[in-house]
C-alpha positions in Angstrom: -19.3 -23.6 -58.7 -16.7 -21.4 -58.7 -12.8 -22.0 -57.9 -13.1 -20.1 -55.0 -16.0 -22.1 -52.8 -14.2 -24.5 -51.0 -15.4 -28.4 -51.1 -17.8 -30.1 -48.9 -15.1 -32.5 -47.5 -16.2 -36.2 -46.5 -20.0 -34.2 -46.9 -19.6 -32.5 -43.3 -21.6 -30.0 -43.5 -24.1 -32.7 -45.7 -24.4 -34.7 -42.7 -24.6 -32.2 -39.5 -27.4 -30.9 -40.9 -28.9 -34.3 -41.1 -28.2 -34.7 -37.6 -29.7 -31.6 -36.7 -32.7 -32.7 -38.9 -33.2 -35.6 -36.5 -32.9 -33.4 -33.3 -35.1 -31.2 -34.6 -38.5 -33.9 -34.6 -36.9 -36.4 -32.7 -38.3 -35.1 -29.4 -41.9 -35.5 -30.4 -41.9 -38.4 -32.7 -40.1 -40.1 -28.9 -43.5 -38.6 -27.4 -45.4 -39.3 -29.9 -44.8 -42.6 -31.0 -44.5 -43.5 -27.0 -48.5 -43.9 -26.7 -48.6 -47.3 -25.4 -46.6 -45.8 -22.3 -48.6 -42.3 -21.7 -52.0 -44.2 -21.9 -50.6 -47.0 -20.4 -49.7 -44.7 -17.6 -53.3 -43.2 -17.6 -55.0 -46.5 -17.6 -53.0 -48.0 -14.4 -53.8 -45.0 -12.0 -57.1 -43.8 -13.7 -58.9 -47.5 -13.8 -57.0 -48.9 -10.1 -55.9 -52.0 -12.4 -53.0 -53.3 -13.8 -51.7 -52.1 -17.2 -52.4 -55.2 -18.9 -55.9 -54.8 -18.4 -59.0 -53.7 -20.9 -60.7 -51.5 -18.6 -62.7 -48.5 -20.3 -61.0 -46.0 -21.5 -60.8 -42.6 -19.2 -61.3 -39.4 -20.7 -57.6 -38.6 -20.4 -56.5 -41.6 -21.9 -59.1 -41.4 -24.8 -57.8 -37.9 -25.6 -54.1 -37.9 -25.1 -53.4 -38.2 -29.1 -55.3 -35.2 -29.7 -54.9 -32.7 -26.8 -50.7 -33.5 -26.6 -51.4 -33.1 -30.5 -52.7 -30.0 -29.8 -50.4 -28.7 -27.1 -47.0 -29.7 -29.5 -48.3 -27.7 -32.5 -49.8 -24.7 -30.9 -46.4 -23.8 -29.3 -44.5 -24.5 -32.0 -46.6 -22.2 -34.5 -46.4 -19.4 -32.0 -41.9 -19.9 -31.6 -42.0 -20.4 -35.0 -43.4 -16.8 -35.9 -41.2 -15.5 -33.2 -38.4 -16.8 -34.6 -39.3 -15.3 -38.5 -39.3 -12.1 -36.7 -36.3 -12.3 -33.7 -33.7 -14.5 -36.2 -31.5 -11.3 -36.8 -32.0 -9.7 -32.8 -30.6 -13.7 -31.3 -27.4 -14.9 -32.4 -27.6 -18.0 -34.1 -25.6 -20.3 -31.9 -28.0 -19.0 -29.0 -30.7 -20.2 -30.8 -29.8 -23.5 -32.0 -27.2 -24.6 -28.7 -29.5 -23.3 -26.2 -32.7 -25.3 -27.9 -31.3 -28.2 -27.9 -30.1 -27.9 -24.6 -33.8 -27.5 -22.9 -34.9 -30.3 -25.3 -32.4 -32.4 -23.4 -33.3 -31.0 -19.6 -37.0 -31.5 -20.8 -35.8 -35.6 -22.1 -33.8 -36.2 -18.4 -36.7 -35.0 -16.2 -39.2 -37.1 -18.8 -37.0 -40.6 -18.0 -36.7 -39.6 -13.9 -40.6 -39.0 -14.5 -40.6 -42.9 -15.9 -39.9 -44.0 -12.2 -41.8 -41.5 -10.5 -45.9 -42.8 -9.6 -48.5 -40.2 -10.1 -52.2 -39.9 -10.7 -53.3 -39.4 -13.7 -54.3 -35.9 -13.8 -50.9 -34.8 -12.3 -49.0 -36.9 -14.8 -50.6 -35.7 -17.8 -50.5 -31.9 -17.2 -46.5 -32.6 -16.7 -46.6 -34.4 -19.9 -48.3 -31.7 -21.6 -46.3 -29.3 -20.2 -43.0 -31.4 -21.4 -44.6 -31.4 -24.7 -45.1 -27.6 -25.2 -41.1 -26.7 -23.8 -39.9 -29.1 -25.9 -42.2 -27.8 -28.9 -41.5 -24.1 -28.1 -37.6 -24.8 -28.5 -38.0 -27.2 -31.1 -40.0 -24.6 -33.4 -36.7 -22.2 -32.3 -34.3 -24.6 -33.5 -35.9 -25.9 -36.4 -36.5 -22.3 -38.0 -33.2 -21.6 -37.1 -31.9 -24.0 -39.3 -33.8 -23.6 -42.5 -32.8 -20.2 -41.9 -29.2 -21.1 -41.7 -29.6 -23.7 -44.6 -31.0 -21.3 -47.3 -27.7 -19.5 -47.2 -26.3 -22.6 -48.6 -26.7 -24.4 -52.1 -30.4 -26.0 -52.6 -29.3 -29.3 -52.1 -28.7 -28.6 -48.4 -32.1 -28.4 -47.9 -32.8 -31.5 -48.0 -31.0 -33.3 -45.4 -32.8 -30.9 -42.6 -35.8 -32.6 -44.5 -34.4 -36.6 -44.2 -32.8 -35.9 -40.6 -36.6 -35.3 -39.4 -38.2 -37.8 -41.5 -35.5 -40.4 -39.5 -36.5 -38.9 -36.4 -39.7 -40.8 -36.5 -38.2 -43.9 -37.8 -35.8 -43.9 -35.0 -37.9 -43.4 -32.5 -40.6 -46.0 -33.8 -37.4 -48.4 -34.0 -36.7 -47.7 -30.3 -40.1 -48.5 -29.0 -40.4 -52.1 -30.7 -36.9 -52.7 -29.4 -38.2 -51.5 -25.9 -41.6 -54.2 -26.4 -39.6 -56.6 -27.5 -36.6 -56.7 -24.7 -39.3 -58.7 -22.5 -38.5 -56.2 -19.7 -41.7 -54.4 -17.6 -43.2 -51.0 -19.1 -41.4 -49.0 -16.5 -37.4 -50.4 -17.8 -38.1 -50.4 -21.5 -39.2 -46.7 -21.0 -36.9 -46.1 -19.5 -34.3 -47.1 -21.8 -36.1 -45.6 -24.3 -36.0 -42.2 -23.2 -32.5 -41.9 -22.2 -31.8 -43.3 -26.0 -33.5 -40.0 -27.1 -31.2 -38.0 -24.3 -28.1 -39.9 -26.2 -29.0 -39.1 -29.8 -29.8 -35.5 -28.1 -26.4 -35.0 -27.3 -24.8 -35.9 -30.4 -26.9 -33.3 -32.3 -25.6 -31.1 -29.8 -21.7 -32.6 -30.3 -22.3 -32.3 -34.5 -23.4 -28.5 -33.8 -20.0 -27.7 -32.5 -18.1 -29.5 -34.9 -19.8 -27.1 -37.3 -17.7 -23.7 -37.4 -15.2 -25.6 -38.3 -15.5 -27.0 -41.4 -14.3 -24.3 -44.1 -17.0 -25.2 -46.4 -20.1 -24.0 -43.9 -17.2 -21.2 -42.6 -17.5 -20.1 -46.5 -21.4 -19.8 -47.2 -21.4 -18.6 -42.9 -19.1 -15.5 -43.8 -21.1 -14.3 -47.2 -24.3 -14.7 -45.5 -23.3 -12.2 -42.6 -21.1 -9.9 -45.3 -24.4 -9.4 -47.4 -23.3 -11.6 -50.0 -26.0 -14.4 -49.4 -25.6 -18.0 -50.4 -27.5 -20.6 -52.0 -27.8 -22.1 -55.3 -28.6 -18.6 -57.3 -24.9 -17.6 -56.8 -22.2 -19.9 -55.5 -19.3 -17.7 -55.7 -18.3 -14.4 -54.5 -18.9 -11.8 -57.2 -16.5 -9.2 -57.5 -17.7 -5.2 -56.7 -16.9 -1.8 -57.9 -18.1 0.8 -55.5 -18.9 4.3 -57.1 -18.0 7.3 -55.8 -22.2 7.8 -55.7 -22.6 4.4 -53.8 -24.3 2.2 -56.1 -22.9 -0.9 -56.7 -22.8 -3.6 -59.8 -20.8 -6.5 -61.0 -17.4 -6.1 -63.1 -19.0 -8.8 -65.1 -21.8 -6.2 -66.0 -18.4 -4.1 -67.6 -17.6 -6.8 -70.6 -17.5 -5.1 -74.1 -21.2 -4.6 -75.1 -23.2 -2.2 -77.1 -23.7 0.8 -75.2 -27.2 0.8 -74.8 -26.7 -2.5 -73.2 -24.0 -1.7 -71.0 -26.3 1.6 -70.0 -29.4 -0.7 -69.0 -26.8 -2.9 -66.8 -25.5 0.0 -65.1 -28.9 1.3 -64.7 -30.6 -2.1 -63.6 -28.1 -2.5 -60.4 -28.5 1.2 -59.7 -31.9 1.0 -59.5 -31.0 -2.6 -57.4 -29.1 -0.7 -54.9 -32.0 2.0 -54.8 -34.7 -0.8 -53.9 -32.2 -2.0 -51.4 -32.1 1.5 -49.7 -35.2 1.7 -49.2 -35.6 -1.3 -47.7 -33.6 -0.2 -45.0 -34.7 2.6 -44.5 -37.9 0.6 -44.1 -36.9 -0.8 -40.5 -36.8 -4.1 -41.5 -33.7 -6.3 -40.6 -31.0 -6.3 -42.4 -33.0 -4.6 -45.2 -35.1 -7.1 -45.9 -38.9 -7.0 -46.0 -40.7 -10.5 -44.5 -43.8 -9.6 -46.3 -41.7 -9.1 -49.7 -40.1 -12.4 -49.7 -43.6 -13.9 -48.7 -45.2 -12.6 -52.5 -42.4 -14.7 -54.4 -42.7 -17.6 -52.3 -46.6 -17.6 -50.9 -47.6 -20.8 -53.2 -45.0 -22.5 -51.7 -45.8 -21.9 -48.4 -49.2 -22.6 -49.0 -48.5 -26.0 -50.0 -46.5 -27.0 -47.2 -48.9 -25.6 -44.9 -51.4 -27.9 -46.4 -49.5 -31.1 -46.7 -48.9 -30.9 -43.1 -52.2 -29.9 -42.5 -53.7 -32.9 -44.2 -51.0 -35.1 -42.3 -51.8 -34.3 -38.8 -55.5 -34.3 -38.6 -55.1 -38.1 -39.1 -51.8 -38.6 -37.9 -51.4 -39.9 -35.1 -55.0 -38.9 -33.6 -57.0 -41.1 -36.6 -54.5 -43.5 -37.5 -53.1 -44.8 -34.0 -56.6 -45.9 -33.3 -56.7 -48.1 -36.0 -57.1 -51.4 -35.1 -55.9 -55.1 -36.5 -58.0 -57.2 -38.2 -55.9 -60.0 -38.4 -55.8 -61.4 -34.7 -57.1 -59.3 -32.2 -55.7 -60.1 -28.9 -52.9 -61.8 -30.2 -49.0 -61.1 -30.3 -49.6 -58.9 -33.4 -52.5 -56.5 -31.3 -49.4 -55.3 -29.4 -47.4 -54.4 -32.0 -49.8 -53.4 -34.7 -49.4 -49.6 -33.7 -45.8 -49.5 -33.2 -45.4 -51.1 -36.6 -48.0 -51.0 -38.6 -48.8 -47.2 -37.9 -46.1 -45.6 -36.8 -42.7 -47.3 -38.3 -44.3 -47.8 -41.8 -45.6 -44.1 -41.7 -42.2 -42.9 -40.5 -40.2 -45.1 -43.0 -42.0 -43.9 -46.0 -41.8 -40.2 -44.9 -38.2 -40.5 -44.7 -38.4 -42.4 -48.2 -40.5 -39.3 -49.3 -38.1 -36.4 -48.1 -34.6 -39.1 -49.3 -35.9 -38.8 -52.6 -36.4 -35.0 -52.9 -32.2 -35.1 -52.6 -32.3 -36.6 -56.4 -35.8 -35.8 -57.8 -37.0 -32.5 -58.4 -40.6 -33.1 -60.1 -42.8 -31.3 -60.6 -40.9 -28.2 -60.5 -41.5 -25.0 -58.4 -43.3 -22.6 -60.9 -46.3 -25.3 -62.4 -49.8 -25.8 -61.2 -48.4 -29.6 -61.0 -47.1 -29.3 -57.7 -50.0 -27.5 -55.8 -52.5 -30.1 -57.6 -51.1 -33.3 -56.3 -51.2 -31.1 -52.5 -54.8 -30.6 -52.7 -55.3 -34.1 -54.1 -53.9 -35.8 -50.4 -57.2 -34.4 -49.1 -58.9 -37.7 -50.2 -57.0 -39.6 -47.8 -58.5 -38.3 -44.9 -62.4 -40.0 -45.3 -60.2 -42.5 -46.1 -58.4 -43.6 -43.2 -61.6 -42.5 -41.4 -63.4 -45.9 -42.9 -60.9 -47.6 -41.8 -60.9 -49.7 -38.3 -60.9 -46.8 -36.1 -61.6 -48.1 -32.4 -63.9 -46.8 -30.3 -66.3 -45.3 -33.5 -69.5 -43.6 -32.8 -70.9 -42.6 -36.3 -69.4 -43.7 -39.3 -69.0 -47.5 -40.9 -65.7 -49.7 -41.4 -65.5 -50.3 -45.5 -61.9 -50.4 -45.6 -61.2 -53.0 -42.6 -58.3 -55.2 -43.9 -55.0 -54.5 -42.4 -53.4 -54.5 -46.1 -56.1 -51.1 -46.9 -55.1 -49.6 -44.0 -51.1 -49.9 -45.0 -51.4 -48.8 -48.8 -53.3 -45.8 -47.1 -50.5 -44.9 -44.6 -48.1 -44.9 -47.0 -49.4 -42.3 -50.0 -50.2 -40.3 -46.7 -46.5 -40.7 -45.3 -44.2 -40.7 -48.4 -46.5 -37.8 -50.2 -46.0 -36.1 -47.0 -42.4 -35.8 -47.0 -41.9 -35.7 -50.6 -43.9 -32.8 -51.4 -43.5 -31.3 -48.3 -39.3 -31.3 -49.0 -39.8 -30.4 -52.5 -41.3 -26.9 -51.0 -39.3 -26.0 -48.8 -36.1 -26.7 -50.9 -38.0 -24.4 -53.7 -38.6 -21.6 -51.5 -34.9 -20.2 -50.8 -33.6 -20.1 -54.7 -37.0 -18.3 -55.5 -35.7 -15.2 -54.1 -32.7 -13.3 -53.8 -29.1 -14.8 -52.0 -29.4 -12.3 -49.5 -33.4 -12.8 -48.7 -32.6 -16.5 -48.4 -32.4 -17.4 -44.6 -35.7 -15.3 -44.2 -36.9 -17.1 -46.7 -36.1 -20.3 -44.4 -37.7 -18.8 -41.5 -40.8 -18.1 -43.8 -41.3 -21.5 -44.6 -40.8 -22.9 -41.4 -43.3 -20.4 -40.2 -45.9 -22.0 -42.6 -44.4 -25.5 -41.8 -45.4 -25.3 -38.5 -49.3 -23.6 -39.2 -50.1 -26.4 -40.9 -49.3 -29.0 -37.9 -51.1 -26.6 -35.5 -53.9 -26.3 -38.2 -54.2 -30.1 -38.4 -53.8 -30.8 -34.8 -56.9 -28.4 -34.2 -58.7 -30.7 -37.2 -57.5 -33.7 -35.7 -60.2 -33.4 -33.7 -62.9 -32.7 -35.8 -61.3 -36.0 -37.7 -61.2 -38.0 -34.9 -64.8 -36.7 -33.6 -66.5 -37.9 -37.0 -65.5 -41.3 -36.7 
């Protein structure tokens, strides 16, 4: 790194983007992992009895994993290709202040909602409705930030990656503390929402902090001058401008042969030329979507399928899986919470942690999109397991311990290839193609989930 780039002091920059990480997902892991409340909610005022019942299952309550599946991923596909599009046309701080501040409107009506009584077909349109604002501005705000983060230096990347991976683990975290406080459905939820208002706000807090470190000020300032950022080139490289306009590095002037200082010359003409017609293309900024997509398309096509293959069984498969081990017991109640959806967010956060310090397999192998395709195994998998109710297919993998070792290849596979590509995608093109890049990713980031929420119930269908 050059003199001249300024040091990440006490990791600022490191660590708001972590925090805006876990804003990003934190919203729907808090719906998400909340199930025991939603069908809780559906159950009481569907069935006339009390929620500690076992009456049959409605039809909303049987479906809730699937269609609020379904109406988070759909939304955020569709704000996520906006976004690729409309990043240059909305200033930035719009984008990402203005998200988060509907996500926390959307969080404040959802906890008022807690001590609200409605029927059950009035309460779940609002909930599906909650879900799609808070998906449509979380797809804004997430693309907003890989965009902003592939200006920077690879390794920046990655936090985005671990802040969302915590956003699940903190919000699996909050509903066991909210079971175990011994208070009634209605207080625990409560409390558990406003604790998502809370962290909410502090994502909002860290994002103002942000213009103010020098260190994002730097890689802010050379994105918006053209210069770019990211690992490829971490300094500013010095210009000459010729009278004819085309520009090249001084570094490109060093005593050579002249044939070789002739093709240097020649190469960053013919650099500025492609450049010119780029803009004279239309596209923002002079830069062609559909020409970063050919450098990166493997990589997009990988993340698209990793999160493909996670959400057709996640949550709508696996948070039907039932213990083994004592049914009706103390465990039965916290099986899901736990065993589903704290050990599958722990080990996706272990997954995207690790992608910080380990790089294998590297971006330009056939290793990388092999052990992608492999993860499809998992899904007949977790079907065999103890999937309650089950219509068609047998339980061969009933033990509690099968169901775990499962969960976790999903999970930490999951967020460590899933990191890995979207931290390759950026430094595969050029500095200044870098936050559409991002955008691209995120794009293909969010397909996937709305791919595998439309599977999910196929998935969930077979069983």
């Amino acid at each position: 790194m050059e003199p001249s780039v300024p040091r990440d002091k006490f990791r600022g920059v490191w660590w708001v983007f972590f925090i805006l990480g876990l804003g990003t997902l934190l919203p729907w892991n808090f719906f998400m992992t909340a199930t025991v409340y939603f069908t809780g909610r559906l159950k009481e005022s569907s069935n006339g009895t009390a929620m500690g019942a076992e009456p049959e299952r409605s039809i909303l309550e049987s479906k809730f994993n699937n269609v609020i599946t379904l109406c988070a991923m759909l939304p955020l596909l569709l704000f996520t290709c906006l976004n690729s599009f409309l990043h240059s046309r909305v200033p930035e701080h719009v984008r990402v202040a203005g998200s988060l501040a509907f996500i926390l409107a959307v969080f404040l009506l959802t906890a008022v909602l807690v001590k609200v009584p409605l029927d059950p077909a009035p309460f779940f349109g609002v909930t599906a409705v909650s879900v799609v604002v808070i998906n449509s501005f979380g797809a804004v705000l997430q693309g907003s930030l890989f965009g902003m983060a592939g200006a920077f230096p690879a390794a920046y990347t990655a936090p985005i990656m671990s802040g969302q991976g915590l956003a699940g683990t903190f919000a699996a975290g909050a509903m066991i503390c909210a079971l175990a406080s011994g208070s009634d459905v209605e207080d625990s939820s409560f409390g558990y929402f406003i604790s998502a208002c809370i962290v909410i706000l502090g994502s909002l807090a860290s994002y103002a902090l942000l213009p103010k470190l020098e260190f994002f000020q730097f890689y802010h300032e050379k994105k918006d001058g053209g210069g770019g950022g990211g690992g490829q080139d971490d300094g500013a490289t010095a210009r000459l401008t010729h009278p004819g306009k085309h520009r090249f590095p001084v570094s490109s002037l060093r005593p050579l042969p002249s044939g070789q200082t002739l093709l240097l010359v020649a190469g960053s003409v013919e650099k500025e030329k492609e450049n010119e017609e780029n803009r004279s293309s239309g596209e923002p900024h002079g830069i062609s979507v559909m020409a970063v997509f050919k450098k990166i398309w493997l990589l997009a096509a990988c993340v698209c399928a990793t999160f493909t293959v996670t959400i057709g069984v996640f949550p709508a498969v696996a948070a039907d899986t039932k213990t083994t081990r004592s049914p009706g017991g103390a465990w039965d109640v916290y099986f899901a919470p736990v065993a589903c959806f704290l050990l599958f967010n722990l080990s996706d956060w272990g997954g995207r942690s690790l992608s910080a310090f380990c790089t294998w397999p590297g971006p330009d192998g056939r290793l990388l999109p092999t052990l992608v395709c492999s993860r499809v195994v998992l899904v007949p998998a977790l079907m065999l397991c103890n999937v309650q109710p089950r219509l068609r297919l047998p339980v061969l993998l009933e033990y509690d311990g099968a169901f775990a070792v499962l969960l976790l290849l999903l999970a930490f596979s999951n967020g460590y290839l899933a990191s890995l590509a979207m931290c390759f995608a950026p430094k595969k093109v050029l500095p200044e193609e870098a936050e559409t890049a991002g955008s691209v990713m995120a794009f293909f980031l969010s397909l996937g989930l709305a791919l595998g929420a439309a599977l999910s119930f196929v998935f969930r269908a077979l069983v």
